[in-house]
MARNU-440240 format. One record per residue (C-alpha): x, y, z; residue number from 0. Coordinates in pm, 1 decimal. Layout:
MARNU-440240
ATOM          X          Y          Z   pos
ATOM          X          Y          Z   NUM
...
end
This chain:
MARNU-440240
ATOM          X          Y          Z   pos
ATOM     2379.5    -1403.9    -1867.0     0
ATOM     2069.3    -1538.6    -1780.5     1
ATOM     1683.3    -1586.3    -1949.5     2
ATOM     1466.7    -1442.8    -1709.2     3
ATOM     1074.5    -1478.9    -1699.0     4
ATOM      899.8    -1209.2    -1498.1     5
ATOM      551.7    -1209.9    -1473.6     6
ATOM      273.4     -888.7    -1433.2     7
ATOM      404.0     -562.5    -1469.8     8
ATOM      337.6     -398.6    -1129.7     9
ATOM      582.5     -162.9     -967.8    10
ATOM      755.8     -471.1     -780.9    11
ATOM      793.9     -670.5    -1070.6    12
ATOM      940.2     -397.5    -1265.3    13
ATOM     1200.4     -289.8     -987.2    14
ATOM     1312.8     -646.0    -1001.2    15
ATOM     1338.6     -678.8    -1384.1    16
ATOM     1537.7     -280.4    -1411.5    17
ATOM     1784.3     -431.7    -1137.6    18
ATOM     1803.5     -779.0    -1288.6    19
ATOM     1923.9     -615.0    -1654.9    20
ATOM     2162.1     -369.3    -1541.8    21
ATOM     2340.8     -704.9    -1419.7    22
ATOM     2337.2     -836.4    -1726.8    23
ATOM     2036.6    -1089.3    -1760.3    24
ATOM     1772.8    -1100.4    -2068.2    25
ATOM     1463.5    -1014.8    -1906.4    26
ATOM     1120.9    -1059.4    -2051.2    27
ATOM      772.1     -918.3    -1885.4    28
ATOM      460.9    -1090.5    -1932.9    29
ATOM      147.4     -890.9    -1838.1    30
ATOM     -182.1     -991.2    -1854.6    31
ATOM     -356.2     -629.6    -1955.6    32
ATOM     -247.2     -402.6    -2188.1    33
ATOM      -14.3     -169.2    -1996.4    34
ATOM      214.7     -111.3    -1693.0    35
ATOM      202.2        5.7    -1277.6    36
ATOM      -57.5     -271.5    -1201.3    37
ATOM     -271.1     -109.4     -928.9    38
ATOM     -108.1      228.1     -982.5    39
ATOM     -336.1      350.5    -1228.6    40
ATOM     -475.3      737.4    -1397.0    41
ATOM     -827.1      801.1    -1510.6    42
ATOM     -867.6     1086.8    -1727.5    43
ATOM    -1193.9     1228.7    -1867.2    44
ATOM    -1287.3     1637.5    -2022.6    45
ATOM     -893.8     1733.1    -1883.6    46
ATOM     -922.0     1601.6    -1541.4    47
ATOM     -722.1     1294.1    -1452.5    48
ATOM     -726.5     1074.7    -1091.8    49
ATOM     -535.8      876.1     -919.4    50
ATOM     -708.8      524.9     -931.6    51
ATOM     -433.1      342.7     -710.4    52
ATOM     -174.0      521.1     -397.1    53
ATOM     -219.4      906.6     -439.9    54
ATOM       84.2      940.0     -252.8    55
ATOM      474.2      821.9     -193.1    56
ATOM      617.9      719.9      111.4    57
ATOM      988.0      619.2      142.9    58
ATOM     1112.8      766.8     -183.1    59
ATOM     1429.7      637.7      -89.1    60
ATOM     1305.5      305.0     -197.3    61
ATOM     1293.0      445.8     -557.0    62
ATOM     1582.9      690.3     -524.6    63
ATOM     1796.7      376.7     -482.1    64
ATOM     1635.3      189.6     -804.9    65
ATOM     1762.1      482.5    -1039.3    66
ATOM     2083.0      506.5     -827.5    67
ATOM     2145.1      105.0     -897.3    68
ATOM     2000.2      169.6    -1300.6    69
ATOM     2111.9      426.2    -1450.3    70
ATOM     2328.4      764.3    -1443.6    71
ATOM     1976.7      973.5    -1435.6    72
ATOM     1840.8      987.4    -1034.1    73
ATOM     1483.8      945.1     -992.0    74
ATOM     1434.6     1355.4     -951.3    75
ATOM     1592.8     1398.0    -1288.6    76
ATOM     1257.3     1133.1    -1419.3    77
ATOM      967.7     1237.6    -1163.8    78
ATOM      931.9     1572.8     -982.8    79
ATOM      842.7     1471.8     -623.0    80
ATOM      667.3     1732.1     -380.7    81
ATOM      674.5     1705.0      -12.1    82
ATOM      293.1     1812.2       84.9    83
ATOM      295.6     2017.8      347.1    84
ATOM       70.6     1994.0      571.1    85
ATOM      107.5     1587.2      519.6    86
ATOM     -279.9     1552.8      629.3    87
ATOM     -564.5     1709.2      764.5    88
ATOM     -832.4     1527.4     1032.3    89
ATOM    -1138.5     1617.4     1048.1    90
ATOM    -1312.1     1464.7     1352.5    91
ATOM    -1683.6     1377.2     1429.8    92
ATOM    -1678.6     1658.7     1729.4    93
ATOM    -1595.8     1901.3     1433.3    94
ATOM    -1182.1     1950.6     1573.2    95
ATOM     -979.0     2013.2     1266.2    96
ATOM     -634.2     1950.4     1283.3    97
ATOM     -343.1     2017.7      994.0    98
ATOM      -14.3     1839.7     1091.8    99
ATOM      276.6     1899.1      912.5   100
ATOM      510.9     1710.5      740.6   101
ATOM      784.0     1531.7      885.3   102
ATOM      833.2     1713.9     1190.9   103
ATOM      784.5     1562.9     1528.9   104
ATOM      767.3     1924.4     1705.8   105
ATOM      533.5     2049.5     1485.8   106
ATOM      308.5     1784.4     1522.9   107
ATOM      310.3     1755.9     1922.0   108
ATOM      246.8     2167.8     1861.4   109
ATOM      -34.8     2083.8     1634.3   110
ATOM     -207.9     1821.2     1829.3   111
ATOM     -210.6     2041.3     2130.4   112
ATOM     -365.4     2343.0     1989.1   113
ATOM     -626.5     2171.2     1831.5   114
ATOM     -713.9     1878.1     2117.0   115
ATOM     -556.8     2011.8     2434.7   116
ATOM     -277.4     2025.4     2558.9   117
ATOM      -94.2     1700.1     2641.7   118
ATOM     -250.6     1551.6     2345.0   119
ATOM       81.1     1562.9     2168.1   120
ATOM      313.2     1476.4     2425.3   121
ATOM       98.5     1156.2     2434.1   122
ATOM      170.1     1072.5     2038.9   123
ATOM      503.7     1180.1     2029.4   124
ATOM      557.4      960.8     2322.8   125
ATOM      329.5      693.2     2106.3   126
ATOM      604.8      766.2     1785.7   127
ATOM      919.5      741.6     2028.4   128
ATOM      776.9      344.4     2060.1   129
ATOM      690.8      322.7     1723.2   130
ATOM     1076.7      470.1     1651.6   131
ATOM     1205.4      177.2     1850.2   132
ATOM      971.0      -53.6     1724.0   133
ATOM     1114.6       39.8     1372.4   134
ATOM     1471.9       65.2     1480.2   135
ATOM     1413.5     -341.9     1603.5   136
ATOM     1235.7     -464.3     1290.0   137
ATOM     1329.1     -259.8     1020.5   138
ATOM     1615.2     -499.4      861.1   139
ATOM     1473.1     -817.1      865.2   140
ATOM     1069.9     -683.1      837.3   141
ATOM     1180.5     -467.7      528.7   142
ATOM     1552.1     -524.7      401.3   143
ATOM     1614.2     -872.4      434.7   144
ATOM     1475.2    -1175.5      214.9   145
ATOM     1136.4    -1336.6      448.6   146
ATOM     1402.9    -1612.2      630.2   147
ATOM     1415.6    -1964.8      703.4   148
ATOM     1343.9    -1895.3     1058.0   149
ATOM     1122.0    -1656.8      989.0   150
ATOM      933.6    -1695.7     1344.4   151
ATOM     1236.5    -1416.8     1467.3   152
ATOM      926.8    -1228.6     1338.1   153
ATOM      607.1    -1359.2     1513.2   154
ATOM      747.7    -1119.2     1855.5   155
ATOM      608.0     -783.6     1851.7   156
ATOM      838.4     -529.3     1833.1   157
ATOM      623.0     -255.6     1982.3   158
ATOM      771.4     -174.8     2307.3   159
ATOM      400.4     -175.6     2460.6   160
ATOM      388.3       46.8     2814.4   161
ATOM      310.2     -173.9     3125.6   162
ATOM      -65.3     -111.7     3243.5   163
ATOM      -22.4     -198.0     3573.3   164
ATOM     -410.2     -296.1     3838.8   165
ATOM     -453.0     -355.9     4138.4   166
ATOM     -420.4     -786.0     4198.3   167
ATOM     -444.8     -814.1     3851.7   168
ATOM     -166.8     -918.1     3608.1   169
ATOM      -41.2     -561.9     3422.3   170
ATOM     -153.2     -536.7     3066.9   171
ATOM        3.2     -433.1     2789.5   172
ATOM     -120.8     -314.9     2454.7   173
ATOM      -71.0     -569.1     2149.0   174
ATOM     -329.3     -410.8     1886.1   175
ATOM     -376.9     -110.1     1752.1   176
ATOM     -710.7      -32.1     1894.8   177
ATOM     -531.0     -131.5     2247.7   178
ATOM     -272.1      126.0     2197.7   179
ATOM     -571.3      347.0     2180.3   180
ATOM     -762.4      270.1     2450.8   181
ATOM     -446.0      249.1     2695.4   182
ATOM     -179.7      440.5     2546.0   183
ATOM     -332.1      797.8     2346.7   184
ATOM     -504.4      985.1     2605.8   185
ATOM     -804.1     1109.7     2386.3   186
ATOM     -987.4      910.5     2206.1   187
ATOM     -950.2     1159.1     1910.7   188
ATOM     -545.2     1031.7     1904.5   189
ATOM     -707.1      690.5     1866.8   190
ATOM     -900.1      793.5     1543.3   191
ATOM     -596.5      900.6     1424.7   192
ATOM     -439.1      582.4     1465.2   193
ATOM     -722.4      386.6     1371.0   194
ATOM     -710.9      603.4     1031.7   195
ATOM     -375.6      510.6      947.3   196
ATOM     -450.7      152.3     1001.2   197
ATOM     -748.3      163.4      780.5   198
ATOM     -607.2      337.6      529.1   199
ATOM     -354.9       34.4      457.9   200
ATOM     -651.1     -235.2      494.5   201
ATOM     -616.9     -330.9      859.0   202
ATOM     -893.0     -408.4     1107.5   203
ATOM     -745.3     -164.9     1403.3   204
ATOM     -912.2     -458.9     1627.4   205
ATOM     -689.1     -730.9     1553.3   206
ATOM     -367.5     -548.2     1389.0   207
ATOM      -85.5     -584.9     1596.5   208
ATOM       74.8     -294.6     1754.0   209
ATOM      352.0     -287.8     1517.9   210
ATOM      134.5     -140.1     1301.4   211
ATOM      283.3      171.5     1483.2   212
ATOM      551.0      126.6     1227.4   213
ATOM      325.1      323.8      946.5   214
ATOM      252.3      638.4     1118.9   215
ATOM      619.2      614.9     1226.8   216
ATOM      685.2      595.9      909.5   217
ATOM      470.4      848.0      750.2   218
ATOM      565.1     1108.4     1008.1   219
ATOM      905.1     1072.3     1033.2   220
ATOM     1000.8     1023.9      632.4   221
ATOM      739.8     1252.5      501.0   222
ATOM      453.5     1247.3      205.3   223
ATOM      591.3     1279.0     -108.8   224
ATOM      360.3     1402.1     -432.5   225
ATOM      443.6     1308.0     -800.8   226
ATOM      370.7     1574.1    -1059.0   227
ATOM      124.2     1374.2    -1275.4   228
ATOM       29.4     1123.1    -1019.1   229
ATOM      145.4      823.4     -926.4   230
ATOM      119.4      713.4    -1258.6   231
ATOM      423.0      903.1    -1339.2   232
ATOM      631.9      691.8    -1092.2   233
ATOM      527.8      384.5    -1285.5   234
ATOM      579.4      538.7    -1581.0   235
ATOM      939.6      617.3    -1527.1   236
ATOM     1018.1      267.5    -1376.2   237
ATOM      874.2      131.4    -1659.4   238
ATOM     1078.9      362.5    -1927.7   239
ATOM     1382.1      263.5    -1725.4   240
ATOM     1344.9      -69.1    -1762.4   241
ATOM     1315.3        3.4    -2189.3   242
ATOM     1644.8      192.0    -2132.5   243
ATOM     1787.4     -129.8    -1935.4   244
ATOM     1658.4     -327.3    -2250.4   245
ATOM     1371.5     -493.9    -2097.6   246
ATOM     1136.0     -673.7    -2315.1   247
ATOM      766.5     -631.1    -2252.5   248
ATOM      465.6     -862.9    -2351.3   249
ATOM      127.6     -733.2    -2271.5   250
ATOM     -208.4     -882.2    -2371.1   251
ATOM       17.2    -1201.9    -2234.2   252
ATOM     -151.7    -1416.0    -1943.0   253
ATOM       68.1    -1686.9    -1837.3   254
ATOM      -72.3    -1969.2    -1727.1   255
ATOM      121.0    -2186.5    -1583.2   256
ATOM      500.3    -2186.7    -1449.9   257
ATOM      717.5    -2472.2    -1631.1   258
ATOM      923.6    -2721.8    -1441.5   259
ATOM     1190.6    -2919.8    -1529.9   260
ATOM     1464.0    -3087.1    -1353.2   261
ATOM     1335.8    -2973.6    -1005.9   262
ATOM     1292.1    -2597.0    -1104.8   263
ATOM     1160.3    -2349.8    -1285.4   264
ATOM     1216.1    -2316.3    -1606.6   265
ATOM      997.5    -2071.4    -1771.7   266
ATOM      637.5    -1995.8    -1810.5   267
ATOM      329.8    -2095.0    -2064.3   268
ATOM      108.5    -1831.2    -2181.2   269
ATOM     -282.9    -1886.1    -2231.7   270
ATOM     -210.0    -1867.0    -2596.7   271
ATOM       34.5    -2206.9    -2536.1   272
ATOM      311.4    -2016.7    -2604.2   273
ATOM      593.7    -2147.0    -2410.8   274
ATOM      879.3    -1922.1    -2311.1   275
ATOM     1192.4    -2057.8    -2177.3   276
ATOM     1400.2    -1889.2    -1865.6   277
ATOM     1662.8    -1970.1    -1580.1   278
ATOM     1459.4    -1792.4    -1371.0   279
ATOM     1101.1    -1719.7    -1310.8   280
ATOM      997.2    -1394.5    -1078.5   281
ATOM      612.0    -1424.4    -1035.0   282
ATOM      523.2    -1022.3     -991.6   283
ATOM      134.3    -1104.9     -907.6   284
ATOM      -63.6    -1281.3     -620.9   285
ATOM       41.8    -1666.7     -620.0   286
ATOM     -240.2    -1877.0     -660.3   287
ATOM     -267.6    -2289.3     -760.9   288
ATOM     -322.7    -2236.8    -1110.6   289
ATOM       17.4    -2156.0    -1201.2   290
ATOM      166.5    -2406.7    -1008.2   291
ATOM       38.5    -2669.4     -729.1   292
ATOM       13.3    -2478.9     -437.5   293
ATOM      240.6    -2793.0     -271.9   294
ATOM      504.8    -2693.9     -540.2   295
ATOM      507.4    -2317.1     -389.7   296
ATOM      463.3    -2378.6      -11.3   297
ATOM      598.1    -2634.0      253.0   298
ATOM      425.5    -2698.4      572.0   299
ATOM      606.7    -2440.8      850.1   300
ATOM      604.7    -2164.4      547.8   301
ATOM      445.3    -1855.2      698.4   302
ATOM      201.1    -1878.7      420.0   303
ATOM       39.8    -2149.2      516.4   304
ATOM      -13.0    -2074.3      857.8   305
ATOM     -397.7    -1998.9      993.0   306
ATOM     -436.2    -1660.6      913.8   307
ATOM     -554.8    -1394.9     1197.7   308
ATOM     -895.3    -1253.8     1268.0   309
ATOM     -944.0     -911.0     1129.2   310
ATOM     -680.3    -1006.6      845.4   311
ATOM     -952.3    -1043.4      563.3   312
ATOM     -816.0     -841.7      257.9   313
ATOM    -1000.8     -541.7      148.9   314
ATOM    -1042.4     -302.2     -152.8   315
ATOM    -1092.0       60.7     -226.0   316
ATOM    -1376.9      262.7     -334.7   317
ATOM    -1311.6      587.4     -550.1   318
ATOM    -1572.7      843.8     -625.4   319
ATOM    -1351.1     1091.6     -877.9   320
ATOM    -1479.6     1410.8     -899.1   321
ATOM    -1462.2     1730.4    -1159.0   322
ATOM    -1565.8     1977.9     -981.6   323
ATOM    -1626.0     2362.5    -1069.6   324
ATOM    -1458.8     2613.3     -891.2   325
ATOM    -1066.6     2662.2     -872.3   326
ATOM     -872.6     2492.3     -592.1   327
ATOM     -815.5     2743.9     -295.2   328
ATOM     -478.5     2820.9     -248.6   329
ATOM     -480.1     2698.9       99.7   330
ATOM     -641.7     2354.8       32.2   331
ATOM     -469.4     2055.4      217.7   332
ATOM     -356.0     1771.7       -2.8   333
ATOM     -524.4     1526.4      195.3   334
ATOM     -778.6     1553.1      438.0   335
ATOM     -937.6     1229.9      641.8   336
ATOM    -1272.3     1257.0      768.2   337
ATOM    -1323.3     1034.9     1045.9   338
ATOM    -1641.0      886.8     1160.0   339
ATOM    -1799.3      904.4     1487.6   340
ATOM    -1785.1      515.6     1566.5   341
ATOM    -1475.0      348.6     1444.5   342
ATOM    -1585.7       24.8     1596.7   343
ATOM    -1923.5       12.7     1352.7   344
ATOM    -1727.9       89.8     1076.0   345
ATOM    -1437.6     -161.8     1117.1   346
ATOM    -1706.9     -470.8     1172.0   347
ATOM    -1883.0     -370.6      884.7   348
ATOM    -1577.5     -355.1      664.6   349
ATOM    -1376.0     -636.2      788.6   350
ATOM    -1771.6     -843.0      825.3   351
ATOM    -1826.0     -797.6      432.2   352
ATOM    -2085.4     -558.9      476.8   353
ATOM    -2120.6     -148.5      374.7   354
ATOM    -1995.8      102.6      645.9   355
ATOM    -2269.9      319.8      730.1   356
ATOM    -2007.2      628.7      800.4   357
ATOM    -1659.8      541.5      673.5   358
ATOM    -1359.8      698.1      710.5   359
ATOM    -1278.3      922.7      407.1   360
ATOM    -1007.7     1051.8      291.8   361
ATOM    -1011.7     1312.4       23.1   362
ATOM     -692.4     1404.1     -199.9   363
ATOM     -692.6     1767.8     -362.4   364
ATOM     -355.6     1793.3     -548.5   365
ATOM     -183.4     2102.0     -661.6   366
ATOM     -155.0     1955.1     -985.4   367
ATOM     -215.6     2137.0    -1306.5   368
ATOM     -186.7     1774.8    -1444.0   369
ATOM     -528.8     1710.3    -1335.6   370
ATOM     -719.5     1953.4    -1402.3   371
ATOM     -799.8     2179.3    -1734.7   372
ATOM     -772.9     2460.9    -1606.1   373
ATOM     -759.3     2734.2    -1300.8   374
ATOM    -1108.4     2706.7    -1282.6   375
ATOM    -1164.9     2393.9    -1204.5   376
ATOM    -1078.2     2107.6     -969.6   377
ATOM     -992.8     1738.7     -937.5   378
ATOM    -1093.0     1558.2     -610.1   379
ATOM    -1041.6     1220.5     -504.9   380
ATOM    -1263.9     1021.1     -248.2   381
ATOM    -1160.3      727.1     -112.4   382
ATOM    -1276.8      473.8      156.5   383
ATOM    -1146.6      101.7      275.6   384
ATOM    -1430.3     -110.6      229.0   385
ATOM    -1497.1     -535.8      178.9   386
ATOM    -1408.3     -658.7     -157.4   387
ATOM    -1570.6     -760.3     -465.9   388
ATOM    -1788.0    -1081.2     -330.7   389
ATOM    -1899.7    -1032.0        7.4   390
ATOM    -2033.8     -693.4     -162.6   391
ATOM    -2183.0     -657.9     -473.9   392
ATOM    -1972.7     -389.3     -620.2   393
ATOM    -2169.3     -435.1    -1016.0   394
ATOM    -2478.3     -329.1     -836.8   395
ATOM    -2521.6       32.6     -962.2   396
ATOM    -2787.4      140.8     -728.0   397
ATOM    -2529.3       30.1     -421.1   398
ATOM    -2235.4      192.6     -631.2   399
ATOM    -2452.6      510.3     -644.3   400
ATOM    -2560.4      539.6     -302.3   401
ATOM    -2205.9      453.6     -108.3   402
ATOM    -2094.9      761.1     -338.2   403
ATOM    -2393.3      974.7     -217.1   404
ATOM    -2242.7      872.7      157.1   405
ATOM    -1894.8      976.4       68.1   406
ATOM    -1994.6     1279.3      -90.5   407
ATOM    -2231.7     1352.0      238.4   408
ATOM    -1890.3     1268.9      459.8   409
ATOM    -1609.7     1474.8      249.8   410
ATOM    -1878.4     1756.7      295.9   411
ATOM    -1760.3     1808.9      639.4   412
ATOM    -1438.7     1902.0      559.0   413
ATOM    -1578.6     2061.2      185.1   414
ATOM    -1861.0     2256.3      226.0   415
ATOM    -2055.8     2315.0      -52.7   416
ATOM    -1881.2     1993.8     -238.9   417
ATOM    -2198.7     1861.3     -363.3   418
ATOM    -2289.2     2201.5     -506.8   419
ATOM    -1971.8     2238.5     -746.5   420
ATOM    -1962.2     1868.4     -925.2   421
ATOM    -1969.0     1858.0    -1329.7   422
ATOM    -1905.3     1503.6    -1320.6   423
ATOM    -1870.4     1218.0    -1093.4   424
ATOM    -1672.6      832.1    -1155.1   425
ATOM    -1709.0      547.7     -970.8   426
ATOM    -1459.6      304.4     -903.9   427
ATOM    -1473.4       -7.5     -660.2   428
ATOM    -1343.1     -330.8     -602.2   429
ATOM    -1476.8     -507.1     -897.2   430
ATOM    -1293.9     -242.2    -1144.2   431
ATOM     -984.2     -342.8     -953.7   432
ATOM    -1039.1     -727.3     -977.0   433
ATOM    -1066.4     -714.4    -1359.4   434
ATOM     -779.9     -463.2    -1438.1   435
ATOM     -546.7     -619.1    -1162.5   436
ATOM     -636.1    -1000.0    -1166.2   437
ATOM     -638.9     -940.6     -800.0   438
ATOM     -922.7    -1164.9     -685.7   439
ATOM    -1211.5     -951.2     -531.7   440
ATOM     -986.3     -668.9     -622.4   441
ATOM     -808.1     -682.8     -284.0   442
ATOM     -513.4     -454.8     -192.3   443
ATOM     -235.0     -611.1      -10.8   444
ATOM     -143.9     -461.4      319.0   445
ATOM      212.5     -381.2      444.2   446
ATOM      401.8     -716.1      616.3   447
ATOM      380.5     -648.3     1003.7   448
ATOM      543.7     -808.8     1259.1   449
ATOM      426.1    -1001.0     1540.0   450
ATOM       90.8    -1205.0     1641.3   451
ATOM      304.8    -1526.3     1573.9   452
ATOM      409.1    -1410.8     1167.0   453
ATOM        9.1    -1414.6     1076.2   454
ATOM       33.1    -1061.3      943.9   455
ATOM      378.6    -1157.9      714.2   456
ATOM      315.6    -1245.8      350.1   457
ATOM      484.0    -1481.5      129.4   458
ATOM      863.7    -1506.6      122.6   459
ATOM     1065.3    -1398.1     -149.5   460
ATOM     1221.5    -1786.0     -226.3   461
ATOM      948.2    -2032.4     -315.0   462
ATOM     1033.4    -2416.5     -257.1   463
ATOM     1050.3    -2476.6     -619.1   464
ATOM     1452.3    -2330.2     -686.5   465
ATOM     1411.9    -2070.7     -941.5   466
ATOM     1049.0    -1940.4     -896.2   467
ATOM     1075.4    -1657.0     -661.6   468
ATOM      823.6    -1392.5     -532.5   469
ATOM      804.2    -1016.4     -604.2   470
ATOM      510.8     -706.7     -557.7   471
ATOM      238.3     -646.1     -302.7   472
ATOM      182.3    -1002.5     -268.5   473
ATOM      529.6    -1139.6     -123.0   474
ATOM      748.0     -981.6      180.9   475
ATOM      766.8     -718.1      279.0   476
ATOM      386.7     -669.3      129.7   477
ATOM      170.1     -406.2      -46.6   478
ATOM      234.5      -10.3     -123.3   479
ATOM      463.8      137.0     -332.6   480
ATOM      696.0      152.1     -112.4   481
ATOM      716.1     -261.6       48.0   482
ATOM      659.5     -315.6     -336.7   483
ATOM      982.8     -167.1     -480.6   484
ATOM     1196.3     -286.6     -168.8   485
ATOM     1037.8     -673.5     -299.9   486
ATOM     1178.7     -570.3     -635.2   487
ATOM     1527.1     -509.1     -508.6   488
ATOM     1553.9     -839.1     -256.9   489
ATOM     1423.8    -1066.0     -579.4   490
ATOM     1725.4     -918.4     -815.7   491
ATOM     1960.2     -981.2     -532.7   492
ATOM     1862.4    -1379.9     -451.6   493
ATOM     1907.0    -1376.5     -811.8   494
ATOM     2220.6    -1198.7     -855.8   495
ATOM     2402.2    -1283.3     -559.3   496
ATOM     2257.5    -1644.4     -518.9   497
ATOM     2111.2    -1804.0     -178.6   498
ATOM     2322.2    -1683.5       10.1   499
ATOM     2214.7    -1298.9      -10.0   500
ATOM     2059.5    -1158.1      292.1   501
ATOM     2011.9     -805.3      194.4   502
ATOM     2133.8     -483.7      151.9   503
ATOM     2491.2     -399.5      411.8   504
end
C-alpha cells in the first residue's frame, strides 16, 4: 500500500483517487480552493441555482464504470440521470427551427428533413456514418488507452473524408470541420450545426480537424444525459465516494511545488511549506513550470511540446444566469442553440481575442425543481464560447454588461419576450473561472482529437519524471466530463498495474 499525492480536486483527479483507494493505496487530495468538481460548479441566489460549468453529461458510461469499479452502490443509485429529449434545439439566422431528438439516427434524418428539406438528413446521417467509422478507428487509443510512446499513430486523421473529385485538378478532400461543411453537408444550415458543436467544445471550426466529427457522433449516438441538481450533483457524488473509499481531502491547500528525490517523485510542498510525502504524485490541474521545470515534465518529441496549430488558442465561457418570472412551459427544450448568421465573423473574433458581435448561444432550461423556487418561476442559462481572460478584459463591467445585453438580444429569438420576464440577472466570464479554477485566463480544455500531425492531443498521462503522472481536462484524452473521468481511470491503472498497462480489455 502506497502514499499517494493527488493534486486539485476536479472530476479527473477524483476518479483517479476513488479508483486508486479501492486498490488499497492512502490517498490524500490537495486543492487549492475551498471545495470540490473544479470547473463543475452551482450558483445559487433567492432559490434559483445554475450550472456554472457542463450543464450536461455525455458518456455516462464513463461514470457508470467508476461506481461499478468503487463501490456496491451504481452511479443511478447516487445521481438521478435524465435523458433530455429532444437532445437540442437550433434556431437558425433564416428563422428554421429544428428539435432533434435524442439518440436516434432516424429521427434525426426525419427531423432535419422536415425542417430544411428534404435530403438534408440523408446528408448528416451520411456525415455520422463517417464520423461512426472515424470513432470505430480512434476510439481505443484516442480515449481508452494511456497517450503512447509512439503517439504519432495519432497525428492521421481518422475521418474517412469523401473524395471531391475536378476537372485536371488533384481531388480534394475535407480535413477541417468547416471543410466538411462546405463539401460534405449540402446546406449550409447542416454546417451551422456542425460548426455549433465545434464551438461549443472551444474549437475554431476553421482549423479543427475533421475528427472533430467524433463529438456530434458522439452526442447523437450515446445521448444527453441531465443530473437532477446539476452537474454539481455528479461531482458531488464522486466526491462522497471517494470519503466512502477513505480518501483524505485538504482544501485551502496550494501545492507548490512537486518533490524529487532519487529520480522521481516523491511528494508535493504546499505554499504553507508543508511538505507531504508520497510514492506517487497525480497532478489533477493544468501543468505549468512552477511545480516542476518544465524540462523535468516534457522531453523533446513529447506531443506537448510540439508547435501548436492555428485556431487551437484556448477559450472560456461566458454565463449570463437568469431568474426569470413566469413558470417553465411544459414543452420547453432543454437546450436550445441560437446560431448566428456569419459563423466565419464570429469564429475570428473569438479565436482573434476579440468580442463576437453575434455569437452562438446556447440556452439551457432544465426541468429541474432544483433550480428554481417554485412553479412560477424559471432558471435559464446563457452561454457563449468567447476569448479568455487577457486578450479581453473580462473585470470591465461596462463590457460584462453589454456582451449580456447581446446574449439576452440573441436567446430572444428562440425566447420571446425573455427580456420582459427577468427578476435578476448574474454574470459570469472568464476571469471568475481563472480565480476559482487556477486555470490561467480561465480557459476550458477541449476534447483530445486526432489528426493534423497530434497538434490537437494534450499531455500524456506518464510524465518523464517516474512517478508524477497526469490526470483531468488538462492531460489525454482532454477536457469534459466525460475525457476527464476516462483520465481518472487510465492514471489509477499506470499506477496499479505498472508501465506496462495499456488500458481497459
Amino acid at each position: 500500500m502506497a502514499r499517494i499525492a493527488v493534486i486539485g480536486a476536479g472530476l479527473g483527479a477524483m476518479s483517479a483517487a476513488a479508483r486508486l483507494a479501492v486498490a488499497g493505496h492512502r490517498v490524500t487530495v490537495y486543492e487549492r480552493s475551498e471545495t470540490f468538481g473544479g470547473s463543475v460548479g452551482r450558483h445559487a441566489l433567492h432559490g434559483f441555482a445554475f450550472d456554472t460549468g457542463p450543464g450536461l453529461l455525455h458518456l455516462p458510461a464513463v461514470y457508470r464504470d467508476l461506481f461499478v469499479k468503487t463501490g456496491k452502490e451504481p452511479l443511478e443509485g447516487c445521481v438521478t440521470l435524465t435523458q433530455v429529449d429532444p437532445a437540442s434545439r437550433h434556431v437558425f439566422a433564416d428563422g428554421t427551427d429544428v428539435s432533434l431528438p435524442n439518440a436516434s439516427r432516424a429521427g434525426v434524418v426525419s427531423a432535419l428533413d422536415g425542417a430544411l428539406g428534404k435530403g438534408a438528413g440523408a446528408s448528416w446521417g451520411e456525415f455520422l456514418d463517417r464520423a461512426g467509422d472515424a470513432w470505430d478507428r480512434s476510439r481505443r487509443p484516442l480515449l481508452e488507452e494511456p497517450l503512447r510512446p509512439d503517439w504519432q499513430v495519432l497525428t492521421r486523421d481518422p475521418y474517412p473524408a469523401t473524395v471531391r473529385r475536378r476537372l485536371l485538378r488533384p481531388a480534394l478532400r475535407a480535413g477541417t470541420v468547416t471543410e466538411i461543411g462546405s463539401w460534405e453537408l449540402t446546406d449550409p444550415r447542416l454546417a451551422a450545426l456542425l460548426d455549433g458543436y465545434a464551438l461549443s467544445y472551444g474549437l475554431d471550426p476553421l482549423h479543427a480537424p475533421a475528427s472533430t466529427a467524433l463529438l456530434p457522433y458522439m452526442e447523437e449516438t450515446f445521448g444527453s444525459w441531465y443530473v437532477s441538481g446539476g452537474m454539481r450533483a455528479l461531482a458531488q457524488a464522486v466526491y462522497e465516494r471517494c470519503l466512502a473509499r477513505n480518501v483524505e481531502f485538504v482544501f485551502g491547500a496550494e501545492v507548490s511545488r512537486v518533490l524529487e528525490k532519487d529520480g522521481r517523485a516523491a511528494g508535493v510542498e504546499l505554499t504553507d511549506g508543508t511538505v507531504a510525502q508520497a510514492a506517487h504524485v497525480v497532478l489533477g490541474a493544468r501543468p505549468h513550470p512552477g511545480l516542476m521545470p518544465a524540462q523535468e515534465l516534457w522531453q523533446d518529441g513529447d506531443v506537448t511540446v510540439q508547435p501548436r496549430p492555428a485556431g487551437s488558442a484556448p477559450t472560456g465561457r461566458f454565463l449570463v444566469l437568469l431568474s426569470l418570472r413566469g413558470a417553465r412551459p411544459a414543452d420547453a427544450v432543454h437546450r436550445t442553440l441560437v446560431h448566428p448568421a456569419d459563423g466565419a465573423a464570429e469564429r475570428e473574433a473569438v479565436f482573434g481575442g476579440r468580442l463576437a458581435a453575434r455569437p452562438t448561444v446556447t440556452v439551457l432550461r432544465p426541468d429541474d425543481p432544483s433550480t428554481r423556487p417554485d412553479g412560477a418561476h424559471e432558471a435559464v442559462t446563457l452561454t457563449a464560447t468567447v476569448a479568455p481572460h487577457g486578450p479581453v478584459d473580462w473585470t470591465d463591467e461596462a463590457l460584462r454588461a453589454r456582451y449580456a445585453d447581446t446574449l439576452i438580444d440573441t436567446a430572444s429569438a428562440a425566447l420571446p419576450g425573455l427580456r420582459d420576464r427577468v427578476l435578476h440577472m448574474e454574470v459570469r466570464t472568464p476571469a471568475e473561472s481563472a480565480a476559482e479554477t487556477g486555470a490561467p485566463g480561465g480557459a476550458v480544455p477541449a476534447p483530445a482529437l486526432a489528426g493534423a500531425g497530434g497538434g490537437w492531443l494534450h499531455a500524456g498521462n506518464r510524465t518523464r519524471l517516474p512517478g508524477l503522472l497526469l490526470a483531468g481536462g488538462w492531460s489525454h484524452p482532454g477536457g469534459g466530463p466525460a475525457h476527464a473521468g476516462m483520465s481518472g481511470a487510465l492514471v489509477a491503472g499506470i499506477i496499479v498495474e505498472g508501465e506496462g498497462f495499456r488500458g481497459s480489455q
